[in-house]
C-alpha positions in Angstrom: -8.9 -15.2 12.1 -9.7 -17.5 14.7 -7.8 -17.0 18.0 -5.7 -19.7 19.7 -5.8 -19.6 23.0 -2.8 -21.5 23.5 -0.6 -18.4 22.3 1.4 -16.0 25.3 -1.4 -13.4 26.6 1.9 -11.1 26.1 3.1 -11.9 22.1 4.0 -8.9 20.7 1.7 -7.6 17.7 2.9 -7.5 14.9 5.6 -4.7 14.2 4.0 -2.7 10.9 6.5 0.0 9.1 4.5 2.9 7.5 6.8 5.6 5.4 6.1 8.9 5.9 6.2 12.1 3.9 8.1 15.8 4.4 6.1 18.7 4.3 5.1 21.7 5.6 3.1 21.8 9.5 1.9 23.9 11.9 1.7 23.4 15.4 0.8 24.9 19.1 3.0 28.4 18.0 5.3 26.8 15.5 5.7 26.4 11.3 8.1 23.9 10.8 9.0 21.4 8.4 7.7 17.7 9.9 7.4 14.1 9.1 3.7 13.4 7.9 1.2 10.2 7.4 -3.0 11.1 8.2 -3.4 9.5 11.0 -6.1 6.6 9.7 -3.2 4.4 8.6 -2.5 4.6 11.8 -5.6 4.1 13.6 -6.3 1.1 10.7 -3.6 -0.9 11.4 -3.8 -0.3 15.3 -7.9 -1.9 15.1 -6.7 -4.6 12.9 -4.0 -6.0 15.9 -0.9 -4.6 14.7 1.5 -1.8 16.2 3.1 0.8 13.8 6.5 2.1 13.1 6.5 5.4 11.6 9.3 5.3 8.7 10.5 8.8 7.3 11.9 9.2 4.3 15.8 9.3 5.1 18.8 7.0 4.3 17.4 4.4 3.0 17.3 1.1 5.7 19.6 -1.9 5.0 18.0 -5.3 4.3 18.9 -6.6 7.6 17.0 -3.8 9.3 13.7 -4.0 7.0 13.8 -7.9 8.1 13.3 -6.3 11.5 9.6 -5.3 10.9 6.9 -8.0 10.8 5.0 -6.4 7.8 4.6 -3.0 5.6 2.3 -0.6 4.1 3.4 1.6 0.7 1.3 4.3 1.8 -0.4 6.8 -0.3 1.1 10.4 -1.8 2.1 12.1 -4.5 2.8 11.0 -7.8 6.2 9.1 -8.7 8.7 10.2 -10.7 8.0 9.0 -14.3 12.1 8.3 -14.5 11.6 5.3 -12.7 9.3 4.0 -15.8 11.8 5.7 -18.3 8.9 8.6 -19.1 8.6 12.0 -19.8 6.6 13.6 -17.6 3.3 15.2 -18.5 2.3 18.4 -17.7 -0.3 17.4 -14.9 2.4 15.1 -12.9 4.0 16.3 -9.7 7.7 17.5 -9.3 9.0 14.3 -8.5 9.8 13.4 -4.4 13.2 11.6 -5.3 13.9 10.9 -1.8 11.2 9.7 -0.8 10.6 7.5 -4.0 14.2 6.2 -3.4 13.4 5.6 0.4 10.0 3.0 -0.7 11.5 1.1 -3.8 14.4 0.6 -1.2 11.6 -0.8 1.6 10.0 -2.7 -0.7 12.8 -4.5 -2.4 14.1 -5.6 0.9 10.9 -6.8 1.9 10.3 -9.0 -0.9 13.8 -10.6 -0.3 12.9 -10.8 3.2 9.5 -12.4 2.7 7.5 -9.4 4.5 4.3 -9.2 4.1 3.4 -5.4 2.0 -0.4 -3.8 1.6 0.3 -1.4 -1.2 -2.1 1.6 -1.1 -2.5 4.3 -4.3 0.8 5.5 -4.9 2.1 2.4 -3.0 0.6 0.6 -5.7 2.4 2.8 -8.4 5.8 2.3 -6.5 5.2 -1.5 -6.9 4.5 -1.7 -10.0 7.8 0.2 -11.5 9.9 -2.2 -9.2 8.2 -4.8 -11.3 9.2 -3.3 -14.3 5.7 -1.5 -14.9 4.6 1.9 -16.4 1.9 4.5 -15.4 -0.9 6.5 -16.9 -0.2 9.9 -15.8 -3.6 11.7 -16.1 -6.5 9.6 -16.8 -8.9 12.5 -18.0 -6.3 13.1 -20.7 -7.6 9.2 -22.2 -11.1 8.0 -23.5 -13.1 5.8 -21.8 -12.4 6.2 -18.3 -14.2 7.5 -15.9 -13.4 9.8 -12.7 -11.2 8.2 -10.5 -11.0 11.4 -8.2 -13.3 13.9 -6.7 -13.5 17.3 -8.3 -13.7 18.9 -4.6 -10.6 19.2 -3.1 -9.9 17.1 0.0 -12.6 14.9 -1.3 -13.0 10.9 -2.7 -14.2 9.3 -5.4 -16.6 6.4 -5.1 -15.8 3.8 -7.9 -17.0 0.4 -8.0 -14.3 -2.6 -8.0 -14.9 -6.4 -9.5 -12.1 -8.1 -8.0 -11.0 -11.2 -10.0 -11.9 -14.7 -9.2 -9.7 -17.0 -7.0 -7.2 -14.4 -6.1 -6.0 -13.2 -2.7 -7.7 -10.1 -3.3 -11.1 -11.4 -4.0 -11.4 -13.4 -0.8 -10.6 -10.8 1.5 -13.0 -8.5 0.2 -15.1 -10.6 -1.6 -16.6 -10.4 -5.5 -17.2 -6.8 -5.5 -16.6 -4.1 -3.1 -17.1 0.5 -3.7 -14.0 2.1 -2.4 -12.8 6.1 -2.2 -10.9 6.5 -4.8 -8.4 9.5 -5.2 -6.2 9.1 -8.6 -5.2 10.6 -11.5 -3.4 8.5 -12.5 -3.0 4.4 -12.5 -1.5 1.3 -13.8 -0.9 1.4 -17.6 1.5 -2.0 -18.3 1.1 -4.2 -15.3 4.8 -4.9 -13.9 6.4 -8.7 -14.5 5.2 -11.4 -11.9 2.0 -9.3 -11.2 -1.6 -10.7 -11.2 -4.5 -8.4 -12.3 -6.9 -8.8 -8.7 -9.7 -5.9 -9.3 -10.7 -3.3 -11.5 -13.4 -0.5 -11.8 -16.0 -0.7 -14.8 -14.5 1.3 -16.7 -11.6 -1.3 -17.0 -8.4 1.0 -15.2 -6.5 -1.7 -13.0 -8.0 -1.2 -8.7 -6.0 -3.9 -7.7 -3.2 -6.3 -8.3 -1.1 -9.3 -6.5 2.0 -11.1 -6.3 1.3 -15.2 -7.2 2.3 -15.7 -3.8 0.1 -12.8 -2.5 2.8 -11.5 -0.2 1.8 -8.4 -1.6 -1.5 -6.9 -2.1 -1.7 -3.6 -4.0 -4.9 -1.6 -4.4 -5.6 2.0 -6.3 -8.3 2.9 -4.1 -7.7 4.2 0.2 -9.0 1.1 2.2 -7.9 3.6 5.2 -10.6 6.1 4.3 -13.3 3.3 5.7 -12.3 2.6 8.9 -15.7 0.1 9.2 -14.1 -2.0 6.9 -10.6 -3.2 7.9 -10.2 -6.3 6.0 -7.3 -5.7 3.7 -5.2 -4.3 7.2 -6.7 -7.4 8.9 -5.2 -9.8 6.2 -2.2 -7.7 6.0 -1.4 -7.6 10.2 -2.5 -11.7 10.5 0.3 -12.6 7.8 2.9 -10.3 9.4 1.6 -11.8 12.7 2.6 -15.4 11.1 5.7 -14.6 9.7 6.4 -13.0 13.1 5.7 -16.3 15.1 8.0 -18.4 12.4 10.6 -15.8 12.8 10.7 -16.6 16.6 9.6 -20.4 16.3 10.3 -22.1 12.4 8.1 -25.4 13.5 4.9 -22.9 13.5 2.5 -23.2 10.7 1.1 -20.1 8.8 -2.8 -19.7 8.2 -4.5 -22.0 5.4 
């Protein structure tokens, strides 16, 4: 994005909400439970321009207070509860986080009515998609033809090979193809209403995905895992930085 020089040396960045997770963590001489996110969403969004707001997982925020933030991640996790597709769960999905799936369907709902810009990221993705009205896969080795889409070593990535789709959002961030880390078991099966298809891997599962007005941009694969490459957090933190300027000022124009 090309600076303008014109602009207060003192504008605040953009104001980016990341949920968070509960778990178990140990620190200095305590075990304790504590409010978690690795620290590369962090450190992504920070080199791309933005500032971050850490968002636990507890009462969900009203709509006027998720208009407060400039834009949002859906970060990554565990898997969702297959309720929210009206599924049975298989064998290999996790016992479902309700609060913390309540918490993100609640974020991302009001952002969409707020017009807030949203970078979706693996189970981010998922979240989005059964908003939309979508359903999940939930365990790809159980299905023919695909390929791995996670790494049989624990604490480990994939790599799998993306083709993003021509004259989408998507495509011309990251251009026609891109390899990304992949961790996944499972991943889109029907794409949710008002969706766009924006990438997928060779063996045809669905990498990314869109809203028409690209407000959203969802991807299956852990753009924070590649630090060198922050292009999907740059795109994300220079839309939340324009809808942060015609917040403040309506006359402003947003990027081409």
């Amino acid at each position: 994005m090309v600076s303008n020089d014109s602009e207060p040396a003192d504008r605040p960045r953009p104001l980016i909400g990341l949920p968070t997770y509960y778990g178990r963590g140990q620190y200095g001489v305590w075990d304790r439970d504590a409010a978690f996110l690795p620290s590369v969403y962090v450190t992504a969004i920070t080199r791309a321009g933005g500032r971050v707001v850490l968002l636990p997982p507890e009462q969900p925020w009203s709509a006027a207070e998720v208009a407060a933030l400039d834009g949002i991640v859906l970060t990554g996790g565990d898997d969702v509860d297959p309720t929210l597709y009206e599924a049975t769960a298989h064998p290999r999905t996790q016992v479902p986080n309700a609060r913390r799936d309540s918490f993100e369907t609640t974020l991302y709902r009001h952002a969409r009515q707020s017009d807030i810009p949203v970078l979706a990221i693996c189970r981010g993705a998922q979240i989005v998609n059964t908003v939309h009205g979508g359903t999940l896969h939930q365990h790809l080795p159980d299905l023919t033809g695909f390929g791995p889409h996670e790494a049989e070593v624990k604490d480990e990535f994939a790599v799998v090979d993306v083709v993003t789709v021509p004259g989408t959002t998507t495509s011309a961030t990251i251009g026609e193809t891109v390899s990304v880390r992949c961790h996944h078991h499972q991943a889109i099966d029907r794409l949710g209403e008002g969706l766009n298809v924006s990438g997928h891997a060779g063996d045809g599962c669905i990498e990314a995905f869109e809203t028409p007005d690209a407000r959203m941009l969802a991807v299956q694969w852990h753009p924070e895992e590649t630090l060198d490459d922050l292009r999907l957090f740059t795109e994300l933190v220079n839309a939340a930085g324009d809808r942060a300027r015609m917040t403040i000022d309506p006359t402003v124009e947003a990027r081409p």
